[in-house]
PDB file of the backbone (N, CA, C, O) and the ligand in Angstrom, with CONECT records:
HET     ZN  A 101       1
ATOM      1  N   UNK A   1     -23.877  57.889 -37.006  1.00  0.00           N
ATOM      2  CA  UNK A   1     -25.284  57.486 -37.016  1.00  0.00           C
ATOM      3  C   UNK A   1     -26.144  58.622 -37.593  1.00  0.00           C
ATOM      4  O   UNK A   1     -25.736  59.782 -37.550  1.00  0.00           O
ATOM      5  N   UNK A   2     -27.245  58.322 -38.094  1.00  0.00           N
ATOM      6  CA  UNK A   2     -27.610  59.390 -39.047  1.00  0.00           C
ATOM      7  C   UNK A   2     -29.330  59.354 -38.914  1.00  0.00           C
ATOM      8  O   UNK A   2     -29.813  58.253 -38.648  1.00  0.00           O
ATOM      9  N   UNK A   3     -29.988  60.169 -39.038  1.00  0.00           N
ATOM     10  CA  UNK A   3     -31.669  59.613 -38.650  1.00  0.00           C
ATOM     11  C   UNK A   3     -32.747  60.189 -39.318  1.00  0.00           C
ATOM     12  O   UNK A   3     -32.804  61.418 -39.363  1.00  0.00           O
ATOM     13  N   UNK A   4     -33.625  59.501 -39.852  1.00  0.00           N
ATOM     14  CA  UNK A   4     -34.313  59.450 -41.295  1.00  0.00           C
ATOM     15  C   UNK A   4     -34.825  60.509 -42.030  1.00  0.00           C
ATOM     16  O   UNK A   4     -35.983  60.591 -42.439  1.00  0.00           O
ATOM     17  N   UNK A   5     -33.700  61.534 -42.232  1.00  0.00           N
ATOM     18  CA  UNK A   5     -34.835  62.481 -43.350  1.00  0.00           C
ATOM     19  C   UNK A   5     -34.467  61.637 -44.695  1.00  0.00           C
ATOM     20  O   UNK A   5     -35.439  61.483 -45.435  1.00  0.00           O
ATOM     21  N   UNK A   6     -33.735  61.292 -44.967  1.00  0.00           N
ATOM     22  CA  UNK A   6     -33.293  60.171 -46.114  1.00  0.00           C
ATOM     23  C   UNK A   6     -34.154  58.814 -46.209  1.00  0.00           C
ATOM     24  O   UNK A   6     -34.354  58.257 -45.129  1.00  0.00           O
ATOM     25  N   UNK A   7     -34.755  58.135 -47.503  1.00  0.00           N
ATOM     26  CA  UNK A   7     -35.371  57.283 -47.385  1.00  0.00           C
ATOM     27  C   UNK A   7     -34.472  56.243 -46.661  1.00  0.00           C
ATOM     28  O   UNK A   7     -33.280  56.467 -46.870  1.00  0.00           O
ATOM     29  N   UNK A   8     -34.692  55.268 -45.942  1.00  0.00           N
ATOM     30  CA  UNK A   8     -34.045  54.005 -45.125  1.00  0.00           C
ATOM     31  C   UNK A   8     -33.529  53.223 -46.500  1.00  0.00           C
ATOM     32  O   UNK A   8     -32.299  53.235 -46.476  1.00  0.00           O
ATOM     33  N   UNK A   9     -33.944  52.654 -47.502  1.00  0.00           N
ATOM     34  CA  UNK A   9     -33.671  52.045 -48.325  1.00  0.00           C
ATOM     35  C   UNK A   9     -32.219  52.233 -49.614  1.00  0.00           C
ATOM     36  O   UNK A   9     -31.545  51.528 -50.365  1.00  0.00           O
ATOM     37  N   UNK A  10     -32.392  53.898 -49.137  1.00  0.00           N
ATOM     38  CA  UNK A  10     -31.410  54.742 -50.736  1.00  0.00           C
ATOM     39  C   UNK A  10     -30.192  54.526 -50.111  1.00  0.00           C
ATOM     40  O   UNK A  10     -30.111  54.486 -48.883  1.00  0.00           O
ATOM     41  N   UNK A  11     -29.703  54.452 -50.486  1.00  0.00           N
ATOM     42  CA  UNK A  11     -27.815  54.374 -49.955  1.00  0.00           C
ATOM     43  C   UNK A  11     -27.542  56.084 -50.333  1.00  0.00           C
ATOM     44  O   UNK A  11     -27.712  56.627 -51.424  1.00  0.00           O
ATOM     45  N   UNK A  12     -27.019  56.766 -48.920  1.00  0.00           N
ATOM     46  CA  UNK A  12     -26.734  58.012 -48.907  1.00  0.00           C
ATOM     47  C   UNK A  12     -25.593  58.427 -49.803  1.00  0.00           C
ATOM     48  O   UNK A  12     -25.435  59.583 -50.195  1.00  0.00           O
ATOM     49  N   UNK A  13     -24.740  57.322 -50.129  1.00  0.00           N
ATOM     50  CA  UNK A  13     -23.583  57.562 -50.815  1.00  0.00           C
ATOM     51  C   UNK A  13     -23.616  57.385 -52.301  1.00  0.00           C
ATOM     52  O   UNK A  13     -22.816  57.808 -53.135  1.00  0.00           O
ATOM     53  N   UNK A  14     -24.588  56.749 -52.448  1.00  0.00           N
ATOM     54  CA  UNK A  14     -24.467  56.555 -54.359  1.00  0.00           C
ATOM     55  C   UNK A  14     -25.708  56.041 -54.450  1.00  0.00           C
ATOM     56  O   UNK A  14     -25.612  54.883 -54.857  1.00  0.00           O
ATOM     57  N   UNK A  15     -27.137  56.436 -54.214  1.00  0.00           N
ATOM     58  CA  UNK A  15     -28.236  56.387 -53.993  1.00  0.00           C
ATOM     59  C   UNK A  15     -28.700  55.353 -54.291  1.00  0.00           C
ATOM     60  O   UNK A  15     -29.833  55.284 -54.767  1.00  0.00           O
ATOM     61  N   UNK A  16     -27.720  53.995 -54.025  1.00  0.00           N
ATOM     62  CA  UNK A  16     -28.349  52.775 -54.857  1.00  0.00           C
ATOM     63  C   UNK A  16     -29.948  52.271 -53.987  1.00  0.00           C
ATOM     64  O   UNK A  16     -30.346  52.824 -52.961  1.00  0.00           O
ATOM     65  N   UNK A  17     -30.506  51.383 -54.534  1.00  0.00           N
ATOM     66  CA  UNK A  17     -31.544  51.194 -53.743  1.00  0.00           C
ATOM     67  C   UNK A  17     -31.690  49.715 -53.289  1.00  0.00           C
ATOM     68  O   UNK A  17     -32.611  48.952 -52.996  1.00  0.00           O
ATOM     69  N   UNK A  18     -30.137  49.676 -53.383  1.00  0.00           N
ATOM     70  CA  UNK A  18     -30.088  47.819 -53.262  1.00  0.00           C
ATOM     71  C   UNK A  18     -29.436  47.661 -51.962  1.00  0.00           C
ATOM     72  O   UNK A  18     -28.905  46.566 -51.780  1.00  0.00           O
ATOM     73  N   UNK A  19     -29.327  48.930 -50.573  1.00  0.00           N
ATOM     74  CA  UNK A  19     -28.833  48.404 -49.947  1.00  0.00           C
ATOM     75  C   UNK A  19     -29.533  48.026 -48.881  1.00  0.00           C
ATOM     76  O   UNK A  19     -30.530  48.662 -48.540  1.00  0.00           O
ATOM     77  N   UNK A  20     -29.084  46.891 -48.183  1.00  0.00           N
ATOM     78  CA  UNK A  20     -29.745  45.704 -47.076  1.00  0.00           C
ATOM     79  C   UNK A  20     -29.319  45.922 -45.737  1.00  0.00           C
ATOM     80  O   UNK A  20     -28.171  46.269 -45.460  1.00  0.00           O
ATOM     81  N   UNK A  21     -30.225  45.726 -44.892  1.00  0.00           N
ATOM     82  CA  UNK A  21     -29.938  45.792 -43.658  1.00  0.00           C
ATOM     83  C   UNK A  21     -29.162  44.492 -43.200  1.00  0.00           C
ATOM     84  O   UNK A  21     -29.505  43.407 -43.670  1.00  0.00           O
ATOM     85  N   UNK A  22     -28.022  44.587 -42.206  1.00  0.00           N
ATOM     86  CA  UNK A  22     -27.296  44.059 -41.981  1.00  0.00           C
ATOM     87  C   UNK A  22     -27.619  43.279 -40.457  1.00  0.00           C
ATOM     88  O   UNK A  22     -27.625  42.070 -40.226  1.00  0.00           O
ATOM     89  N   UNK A  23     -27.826  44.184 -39.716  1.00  0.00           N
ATOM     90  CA  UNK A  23     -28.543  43.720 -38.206  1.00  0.00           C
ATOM     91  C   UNK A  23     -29.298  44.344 -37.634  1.00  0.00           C
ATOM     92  O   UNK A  23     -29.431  45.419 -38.219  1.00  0.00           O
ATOM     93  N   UNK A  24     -29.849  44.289 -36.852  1.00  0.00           N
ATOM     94  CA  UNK A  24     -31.532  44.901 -36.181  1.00  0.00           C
ATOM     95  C   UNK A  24     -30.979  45.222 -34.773  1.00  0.00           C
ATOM     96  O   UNK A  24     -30.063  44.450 -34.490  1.00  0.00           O
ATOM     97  N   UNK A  25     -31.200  45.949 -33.989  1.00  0.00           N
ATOM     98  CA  UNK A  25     -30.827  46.093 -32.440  1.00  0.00           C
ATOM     99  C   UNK A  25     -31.599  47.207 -31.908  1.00  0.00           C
ATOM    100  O   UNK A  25     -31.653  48.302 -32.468  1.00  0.00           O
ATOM    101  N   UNK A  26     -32.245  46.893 -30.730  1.00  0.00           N
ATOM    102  CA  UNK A  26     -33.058  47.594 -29.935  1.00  0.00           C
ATOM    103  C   UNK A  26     -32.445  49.198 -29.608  1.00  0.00           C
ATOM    104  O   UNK A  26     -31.256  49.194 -29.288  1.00  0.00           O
ATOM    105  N   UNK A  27     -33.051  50.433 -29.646  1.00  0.00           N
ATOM    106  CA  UNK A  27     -32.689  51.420 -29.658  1.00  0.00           C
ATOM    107  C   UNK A  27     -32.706  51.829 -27.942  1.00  0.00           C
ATOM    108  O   UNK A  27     -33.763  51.493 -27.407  1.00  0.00           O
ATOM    109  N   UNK A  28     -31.781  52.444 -27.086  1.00  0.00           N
ATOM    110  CA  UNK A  28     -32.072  51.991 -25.881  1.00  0.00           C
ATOM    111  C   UNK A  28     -33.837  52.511 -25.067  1.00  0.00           C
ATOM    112  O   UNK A  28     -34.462  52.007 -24.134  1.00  0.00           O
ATOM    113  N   UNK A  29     -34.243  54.127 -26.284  1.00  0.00           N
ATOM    114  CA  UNK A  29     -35.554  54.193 -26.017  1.00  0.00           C
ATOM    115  C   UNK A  29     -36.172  53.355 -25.756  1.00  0.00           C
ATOM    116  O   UNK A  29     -37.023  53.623 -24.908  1.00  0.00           O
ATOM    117  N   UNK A  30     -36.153  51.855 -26.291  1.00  0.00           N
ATOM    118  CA  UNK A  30     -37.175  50.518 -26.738  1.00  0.00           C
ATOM    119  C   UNK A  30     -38.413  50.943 -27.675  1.00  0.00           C
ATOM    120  O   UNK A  30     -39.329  50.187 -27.999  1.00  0.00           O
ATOM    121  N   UNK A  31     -38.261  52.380 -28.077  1.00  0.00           N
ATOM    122  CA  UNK A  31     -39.165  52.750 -29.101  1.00  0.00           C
ATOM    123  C   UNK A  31     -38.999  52.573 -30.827  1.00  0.00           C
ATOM    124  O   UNK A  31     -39.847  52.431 -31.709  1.00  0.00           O
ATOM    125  N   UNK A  32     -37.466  52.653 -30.865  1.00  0.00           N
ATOM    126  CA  UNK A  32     -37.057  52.840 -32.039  1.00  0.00           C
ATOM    127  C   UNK A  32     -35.872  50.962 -31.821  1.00  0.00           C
ATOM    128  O   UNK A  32     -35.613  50.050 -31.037  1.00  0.00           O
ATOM    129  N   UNK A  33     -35.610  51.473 -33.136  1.00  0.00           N
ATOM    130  CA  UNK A  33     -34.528  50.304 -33.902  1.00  0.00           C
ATOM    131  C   UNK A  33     -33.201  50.788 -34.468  1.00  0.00           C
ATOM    132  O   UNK A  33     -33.340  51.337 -35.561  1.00  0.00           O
ATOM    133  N   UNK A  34     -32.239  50.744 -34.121  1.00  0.00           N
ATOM    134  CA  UNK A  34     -31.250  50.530 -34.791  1.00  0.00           C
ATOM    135  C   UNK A  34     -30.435  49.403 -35.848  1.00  0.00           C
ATOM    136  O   UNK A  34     -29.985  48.307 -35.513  1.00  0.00           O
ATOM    137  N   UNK A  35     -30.396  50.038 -37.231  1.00  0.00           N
ATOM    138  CA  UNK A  35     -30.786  49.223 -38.248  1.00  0.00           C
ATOM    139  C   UNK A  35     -29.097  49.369 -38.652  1.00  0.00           C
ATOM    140  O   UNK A  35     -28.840  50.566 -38.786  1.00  0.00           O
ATOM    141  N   UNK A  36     -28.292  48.792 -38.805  1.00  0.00           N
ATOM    142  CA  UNK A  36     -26.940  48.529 -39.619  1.00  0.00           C
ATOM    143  C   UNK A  36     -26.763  48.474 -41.052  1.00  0.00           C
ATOM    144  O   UNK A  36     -26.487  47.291 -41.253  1.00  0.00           O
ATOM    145  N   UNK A  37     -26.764  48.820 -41.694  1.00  0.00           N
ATOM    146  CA  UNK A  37     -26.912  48.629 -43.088  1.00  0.00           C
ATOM    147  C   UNK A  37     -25.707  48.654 -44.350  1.00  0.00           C
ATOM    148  O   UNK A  37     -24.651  49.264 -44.185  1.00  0.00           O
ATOM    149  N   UNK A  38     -25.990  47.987 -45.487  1.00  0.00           N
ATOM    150  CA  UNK A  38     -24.842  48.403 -46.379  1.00  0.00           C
ATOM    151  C   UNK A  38     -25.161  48.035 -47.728  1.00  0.00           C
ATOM    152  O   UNK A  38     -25.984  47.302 -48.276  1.00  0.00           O
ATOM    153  N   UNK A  39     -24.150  48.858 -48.103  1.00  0.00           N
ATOM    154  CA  UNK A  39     -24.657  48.626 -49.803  1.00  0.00           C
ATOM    155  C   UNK A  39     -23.469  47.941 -50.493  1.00  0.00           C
ATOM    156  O   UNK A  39     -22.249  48.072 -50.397  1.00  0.00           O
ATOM    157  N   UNK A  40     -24.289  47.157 -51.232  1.00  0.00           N
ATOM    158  CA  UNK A  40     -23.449  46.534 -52.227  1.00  0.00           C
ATOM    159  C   UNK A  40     -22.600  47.347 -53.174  1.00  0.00           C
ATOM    160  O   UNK A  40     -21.394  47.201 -53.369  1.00  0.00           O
ATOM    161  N   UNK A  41     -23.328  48.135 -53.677  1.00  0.00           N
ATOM    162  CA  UNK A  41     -22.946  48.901 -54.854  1.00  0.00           C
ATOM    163  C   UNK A  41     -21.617  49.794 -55.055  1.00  0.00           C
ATOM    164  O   UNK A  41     -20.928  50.006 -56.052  1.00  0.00           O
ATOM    165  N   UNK A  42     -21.516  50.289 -53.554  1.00  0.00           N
ATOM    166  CA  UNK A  42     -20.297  51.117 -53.088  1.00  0.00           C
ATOM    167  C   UNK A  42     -19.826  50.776 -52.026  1.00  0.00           C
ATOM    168  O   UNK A  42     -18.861  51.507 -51.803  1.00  0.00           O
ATOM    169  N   UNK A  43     -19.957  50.120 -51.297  1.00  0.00           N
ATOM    170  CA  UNK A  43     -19.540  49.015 -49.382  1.00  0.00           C
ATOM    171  C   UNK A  43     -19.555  50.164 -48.502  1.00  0.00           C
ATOM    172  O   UNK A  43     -18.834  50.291 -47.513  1.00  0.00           O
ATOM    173  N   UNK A  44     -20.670  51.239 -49.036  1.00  0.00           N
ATOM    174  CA  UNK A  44     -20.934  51.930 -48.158  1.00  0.00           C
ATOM    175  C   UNK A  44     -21.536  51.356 -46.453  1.00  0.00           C
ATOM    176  O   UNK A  44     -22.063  50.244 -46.482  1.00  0.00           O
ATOM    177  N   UNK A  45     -21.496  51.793 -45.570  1.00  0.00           N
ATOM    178  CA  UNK A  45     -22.381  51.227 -44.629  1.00  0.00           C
ATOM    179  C   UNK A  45     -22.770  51.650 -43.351  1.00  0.00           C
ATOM    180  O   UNK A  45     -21.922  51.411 -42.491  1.00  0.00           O
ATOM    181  N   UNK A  46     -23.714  52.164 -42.988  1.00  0.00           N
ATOM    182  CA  UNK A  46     -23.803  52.935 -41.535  1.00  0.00           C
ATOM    183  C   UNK A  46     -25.046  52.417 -40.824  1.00  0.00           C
ATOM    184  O   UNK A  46     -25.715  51.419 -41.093  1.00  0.00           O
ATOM    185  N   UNK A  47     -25.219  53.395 -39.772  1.00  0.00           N
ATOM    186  CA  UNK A  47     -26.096  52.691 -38.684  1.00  0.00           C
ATOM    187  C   UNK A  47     -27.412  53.298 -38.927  1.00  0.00           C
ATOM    188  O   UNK A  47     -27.067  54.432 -38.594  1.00  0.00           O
ATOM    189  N   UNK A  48     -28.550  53.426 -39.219  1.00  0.00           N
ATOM    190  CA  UNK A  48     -29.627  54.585 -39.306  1.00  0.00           C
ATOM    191  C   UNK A  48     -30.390  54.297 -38.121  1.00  0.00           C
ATOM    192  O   UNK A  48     -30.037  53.169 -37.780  1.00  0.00           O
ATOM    193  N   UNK A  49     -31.453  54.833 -37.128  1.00  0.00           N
ATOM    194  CA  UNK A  49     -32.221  54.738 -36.139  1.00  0.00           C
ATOM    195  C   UNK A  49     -33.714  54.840 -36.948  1.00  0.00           C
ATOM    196  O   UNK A  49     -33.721  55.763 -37.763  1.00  0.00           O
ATOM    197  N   UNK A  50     -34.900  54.112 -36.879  1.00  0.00           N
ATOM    198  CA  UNK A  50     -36.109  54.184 -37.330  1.00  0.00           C
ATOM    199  C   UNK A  50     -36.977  53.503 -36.715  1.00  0.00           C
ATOM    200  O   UNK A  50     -36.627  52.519 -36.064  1.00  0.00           O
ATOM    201  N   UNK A  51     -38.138  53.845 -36.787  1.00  0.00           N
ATOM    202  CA  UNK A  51     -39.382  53.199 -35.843  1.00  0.00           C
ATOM    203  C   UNK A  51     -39.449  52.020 -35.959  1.00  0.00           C
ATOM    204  O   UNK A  51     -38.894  51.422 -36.881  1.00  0.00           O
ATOM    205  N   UNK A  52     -40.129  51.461 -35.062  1.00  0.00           N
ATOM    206  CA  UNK A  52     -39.791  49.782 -35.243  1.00  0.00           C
ATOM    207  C   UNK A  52     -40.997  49.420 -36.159  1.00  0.00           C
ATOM    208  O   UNK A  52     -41.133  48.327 -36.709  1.00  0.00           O
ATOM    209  N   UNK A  53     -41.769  50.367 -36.245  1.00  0.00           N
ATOM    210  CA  UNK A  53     -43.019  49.403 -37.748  1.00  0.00           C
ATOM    211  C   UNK A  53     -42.165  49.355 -38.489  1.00  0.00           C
ATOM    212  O   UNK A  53     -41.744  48.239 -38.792  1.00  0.00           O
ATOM    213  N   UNK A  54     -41.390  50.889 -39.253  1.00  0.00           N
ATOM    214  CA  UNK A  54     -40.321  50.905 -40.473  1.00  0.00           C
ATOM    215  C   UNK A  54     -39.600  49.809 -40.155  1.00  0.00           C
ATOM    216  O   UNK A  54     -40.195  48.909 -40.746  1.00  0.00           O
ATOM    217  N   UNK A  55     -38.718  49.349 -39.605  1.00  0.00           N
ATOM    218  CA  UNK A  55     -37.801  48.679 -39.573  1.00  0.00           C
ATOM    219  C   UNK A  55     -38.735  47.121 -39.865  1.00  0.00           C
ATOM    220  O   UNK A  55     -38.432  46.302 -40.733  1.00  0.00           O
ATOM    221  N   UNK A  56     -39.612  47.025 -39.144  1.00  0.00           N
ATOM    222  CA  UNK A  56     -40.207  45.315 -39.482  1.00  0.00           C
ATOM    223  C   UNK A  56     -40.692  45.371 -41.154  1.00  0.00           C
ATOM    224  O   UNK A  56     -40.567  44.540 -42.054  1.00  0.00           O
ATOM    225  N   UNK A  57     -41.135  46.369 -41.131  1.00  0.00           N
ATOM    226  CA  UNK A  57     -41.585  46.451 -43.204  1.00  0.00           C
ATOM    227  C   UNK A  57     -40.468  46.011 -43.916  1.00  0.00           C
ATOM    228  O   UNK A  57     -40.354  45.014 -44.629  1.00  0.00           O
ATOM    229  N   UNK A  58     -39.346  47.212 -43.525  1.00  0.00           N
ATOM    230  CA  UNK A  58     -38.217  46.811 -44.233  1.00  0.00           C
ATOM    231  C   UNK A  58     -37.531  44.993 -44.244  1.00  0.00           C
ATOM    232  O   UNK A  58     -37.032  44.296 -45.127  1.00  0.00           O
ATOM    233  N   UNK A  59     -37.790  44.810 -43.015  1.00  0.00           N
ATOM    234  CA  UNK A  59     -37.346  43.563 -42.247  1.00  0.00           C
ATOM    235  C   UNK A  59     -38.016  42.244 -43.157  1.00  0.00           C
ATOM    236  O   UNK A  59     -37.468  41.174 -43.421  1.00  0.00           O
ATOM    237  N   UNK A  60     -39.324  42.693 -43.517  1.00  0.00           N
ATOM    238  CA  UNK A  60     -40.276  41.332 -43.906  1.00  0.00           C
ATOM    239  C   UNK A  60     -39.448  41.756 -45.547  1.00  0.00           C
ATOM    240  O   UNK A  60     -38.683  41.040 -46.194  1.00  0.00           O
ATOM    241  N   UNK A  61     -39.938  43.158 -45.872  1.00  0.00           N
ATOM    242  CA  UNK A  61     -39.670  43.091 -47.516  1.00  0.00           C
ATOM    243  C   UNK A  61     -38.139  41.951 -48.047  1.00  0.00           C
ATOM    244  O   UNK A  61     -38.173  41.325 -49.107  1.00  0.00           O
ATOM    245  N   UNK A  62     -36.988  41.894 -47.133  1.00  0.00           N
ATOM    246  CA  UNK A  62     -35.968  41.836 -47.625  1.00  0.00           C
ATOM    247  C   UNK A  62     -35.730  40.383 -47.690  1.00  0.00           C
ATOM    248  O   UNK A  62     -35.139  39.725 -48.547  1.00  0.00           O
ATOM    249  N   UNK A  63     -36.383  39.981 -46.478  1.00  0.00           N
ATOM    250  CA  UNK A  63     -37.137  38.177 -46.349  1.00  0.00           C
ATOM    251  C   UNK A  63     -37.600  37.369 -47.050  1.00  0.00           C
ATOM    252  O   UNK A  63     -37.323  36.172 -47.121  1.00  0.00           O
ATOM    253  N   UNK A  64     -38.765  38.307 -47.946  1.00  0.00           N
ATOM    254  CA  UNK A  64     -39.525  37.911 -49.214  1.00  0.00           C
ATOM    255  C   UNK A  64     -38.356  37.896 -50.550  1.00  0.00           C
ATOM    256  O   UNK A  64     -38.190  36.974 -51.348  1.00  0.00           O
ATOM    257  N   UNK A  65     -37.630  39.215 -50.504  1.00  0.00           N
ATOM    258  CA  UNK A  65     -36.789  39.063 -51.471  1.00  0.00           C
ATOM    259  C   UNK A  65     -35.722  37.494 -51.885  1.00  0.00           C
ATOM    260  O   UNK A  65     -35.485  36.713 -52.806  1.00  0.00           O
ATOM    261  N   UNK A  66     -35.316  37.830 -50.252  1.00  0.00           N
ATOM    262  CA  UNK A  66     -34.406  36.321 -50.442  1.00  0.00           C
ATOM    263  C   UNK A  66     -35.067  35.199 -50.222  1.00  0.00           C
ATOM    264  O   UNK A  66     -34.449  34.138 -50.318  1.00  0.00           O
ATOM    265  N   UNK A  67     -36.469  35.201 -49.880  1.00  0.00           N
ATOM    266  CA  UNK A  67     -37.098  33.869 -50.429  1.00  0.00           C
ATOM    267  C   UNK A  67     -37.180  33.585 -52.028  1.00  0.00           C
ATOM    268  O   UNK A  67     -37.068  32.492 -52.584  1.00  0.00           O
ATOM    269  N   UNK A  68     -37.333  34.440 -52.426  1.00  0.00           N
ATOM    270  CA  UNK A  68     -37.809  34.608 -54.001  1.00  0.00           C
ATOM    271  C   UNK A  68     -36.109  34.343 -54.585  1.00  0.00           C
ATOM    272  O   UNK A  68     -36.046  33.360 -55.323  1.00  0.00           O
ATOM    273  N   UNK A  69     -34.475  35.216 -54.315  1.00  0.00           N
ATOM    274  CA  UNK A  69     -33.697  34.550 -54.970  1.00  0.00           C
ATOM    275  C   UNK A  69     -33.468  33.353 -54.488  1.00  0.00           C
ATOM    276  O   UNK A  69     -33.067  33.098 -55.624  1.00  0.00           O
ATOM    277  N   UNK A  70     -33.343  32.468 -53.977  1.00  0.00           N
ATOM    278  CA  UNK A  70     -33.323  31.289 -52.920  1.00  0.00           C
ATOM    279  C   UNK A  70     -34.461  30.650 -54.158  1.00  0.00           C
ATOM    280  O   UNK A  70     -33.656  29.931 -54.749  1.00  0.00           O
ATOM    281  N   UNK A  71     -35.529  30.492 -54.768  1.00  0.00           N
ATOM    282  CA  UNK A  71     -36.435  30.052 -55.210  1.00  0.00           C
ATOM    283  C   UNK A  71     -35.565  29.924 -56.650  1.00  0.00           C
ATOM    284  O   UNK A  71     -35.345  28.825 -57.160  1.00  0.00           O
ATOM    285  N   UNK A  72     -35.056  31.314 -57.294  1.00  0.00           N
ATOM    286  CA  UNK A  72     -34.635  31.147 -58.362  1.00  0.00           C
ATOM    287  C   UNK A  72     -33.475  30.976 -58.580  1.00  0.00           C
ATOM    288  O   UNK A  72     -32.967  31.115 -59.693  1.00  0.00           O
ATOM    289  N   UNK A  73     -32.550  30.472 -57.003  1.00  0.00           N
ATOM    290  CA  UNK A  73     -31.185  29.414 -57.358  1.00  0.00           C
ATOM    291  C   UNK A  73     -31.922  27.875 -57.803  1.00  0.00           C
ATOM    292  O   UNK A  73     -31.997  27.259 -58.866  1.00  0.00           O
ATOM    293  N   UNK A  74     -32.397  27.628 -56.433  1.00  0.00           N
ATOM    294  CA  UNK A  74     -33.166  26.033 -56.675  1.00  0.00           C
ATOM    295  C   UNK A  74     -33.454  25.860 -58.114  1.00  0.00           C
ATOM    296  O   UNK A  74     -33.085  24.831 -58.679  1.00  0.00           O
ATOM    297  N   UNK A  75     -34.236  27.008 -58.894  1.00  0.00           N
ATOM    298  CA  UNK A  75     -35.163  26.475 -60.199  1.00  0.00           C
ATOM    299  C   UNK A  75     -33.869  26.054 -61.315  1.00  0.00           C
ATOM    300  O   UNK A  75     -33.797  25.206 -62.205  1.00  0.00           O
ATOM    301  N   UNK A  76     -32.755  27.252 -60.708  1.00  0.00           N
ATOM    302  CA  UNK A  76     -31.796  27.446 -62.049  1.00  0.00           C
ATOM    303  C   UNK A  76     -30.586  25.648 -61.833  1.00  0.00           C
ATOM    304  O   UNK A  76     -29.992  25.014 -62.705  1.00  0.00           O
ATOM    305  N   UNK A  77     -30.663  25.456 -60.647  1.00  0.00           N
ATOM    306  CA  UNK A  77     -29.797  24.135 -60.093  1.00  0.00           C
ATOM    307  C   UNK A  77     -30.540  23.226 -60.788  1.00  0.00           C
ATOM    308  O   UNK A  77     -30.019  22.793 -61.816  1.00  0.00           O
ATOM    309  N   UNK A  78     -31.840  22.748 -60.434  1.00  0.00           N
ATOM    310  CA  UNK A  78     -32.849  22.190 -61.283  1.00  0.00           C
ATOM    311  C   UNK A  78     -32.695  22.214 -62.472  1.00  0.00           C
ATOM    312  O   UNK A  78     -33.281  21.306 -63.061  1.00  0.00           O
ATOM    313  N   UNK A  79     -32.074  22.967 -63.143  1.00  0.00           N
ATOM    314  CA  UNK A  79     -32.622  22.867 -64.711  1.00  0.00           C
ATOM    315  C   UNK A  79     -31.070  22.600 -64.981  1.00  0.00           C
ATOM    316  O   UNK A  79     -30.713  22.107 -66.051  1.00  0.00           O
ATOM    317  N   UNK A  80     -30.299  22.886 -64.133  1.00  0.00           N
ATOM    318  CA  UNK A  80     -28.684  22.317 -64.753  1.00  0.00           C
ATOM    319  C   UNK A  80     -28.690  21.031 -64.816  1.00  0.00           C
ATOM    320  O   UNK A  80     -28.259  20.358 -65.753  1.00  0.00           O
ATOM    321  N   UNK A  81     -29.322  20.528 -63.529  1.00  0.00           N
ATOM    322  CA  UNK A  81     -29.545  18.925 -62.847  1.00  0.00           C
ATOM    323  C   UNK A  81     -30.065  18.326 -64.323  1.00  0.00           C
ATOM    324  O   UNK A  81     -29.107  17.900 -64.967  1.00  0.00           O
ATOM    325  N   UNK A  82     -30.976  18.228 -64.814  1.00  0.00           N
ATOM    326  CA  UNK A  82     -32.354  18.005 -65.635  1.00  0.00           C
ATOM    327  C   UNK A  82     -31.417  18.002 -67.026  1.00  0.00           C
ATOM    328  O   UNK A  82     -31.440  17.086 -67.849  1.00  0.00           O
ATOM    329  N   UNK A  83     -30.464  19.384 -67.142  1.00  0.00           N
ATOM    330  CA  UNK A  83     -29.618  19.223 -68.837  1.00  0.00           C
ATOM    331  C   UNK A  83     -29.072  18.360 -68.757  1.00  0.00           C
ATOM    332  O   UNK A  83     -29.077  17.683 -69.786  1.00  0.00           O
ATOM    333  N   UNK A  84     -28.098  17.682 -67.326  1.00  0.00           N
ATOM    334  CA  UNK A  84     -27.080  17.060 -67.574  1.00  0.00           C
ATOM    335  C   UNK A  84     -27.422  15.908 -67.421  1.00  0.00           C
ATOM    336  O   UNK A  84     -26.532  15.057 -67.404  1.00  0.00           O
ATOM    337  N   UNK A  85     -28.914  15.473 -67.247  1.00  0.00           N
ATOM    338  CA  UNK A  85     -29.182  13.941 -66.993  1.00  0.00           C
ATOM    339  C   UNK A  85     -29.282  12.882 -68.181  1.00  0.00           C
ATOM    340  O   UNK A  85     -29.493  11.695 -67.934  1.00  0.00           O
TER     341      UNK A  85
HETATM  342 ZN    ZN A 101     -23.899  52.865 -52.169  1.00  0.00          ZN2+
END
């Protein structure tokens, strides 16, 4: 477990910036969060501890993300649907 002088987002191992939190769990303080995480890029993956605002920012940003690919499967299914009609 490792605790934030490193941005939460960089993957410590190959600084990608694509890696995602995996699960959320109460820190037993109840102050902080324990965040699971991993990266695609290298299947790096460890546990980091961070405040629970950080962790909900991170939490909403990654939400929005996969609303948005989720938006641009539908559009791309759609337009296969639409060639082949
Ligand atoms: Zn990595």
């Amino acid at each position: 477990m490792t605790n934030g002088t490193r941005p939460l987002t960089t993957c410590p191992a190959c600084a990608s910036r694509l890696i995602y939190p995996v699960s959320f769990a109460s820190h037993p303080d109840r102050e902080r969060v324990v965040i699971e995480r991993c990266c695609p890029e290298c299947d790096h993956s460890d546990c980091v501890v961070c405040d629970a605002v950080a962790a909900a920012v991170w939490g909403r940003r990654e939400r929005s993300i996969r609303r948005e690919l989720v938006r641009q499967v539908i559009a791309l299914e759609l337009d296969e649907i639409l060639a082949s009609v």
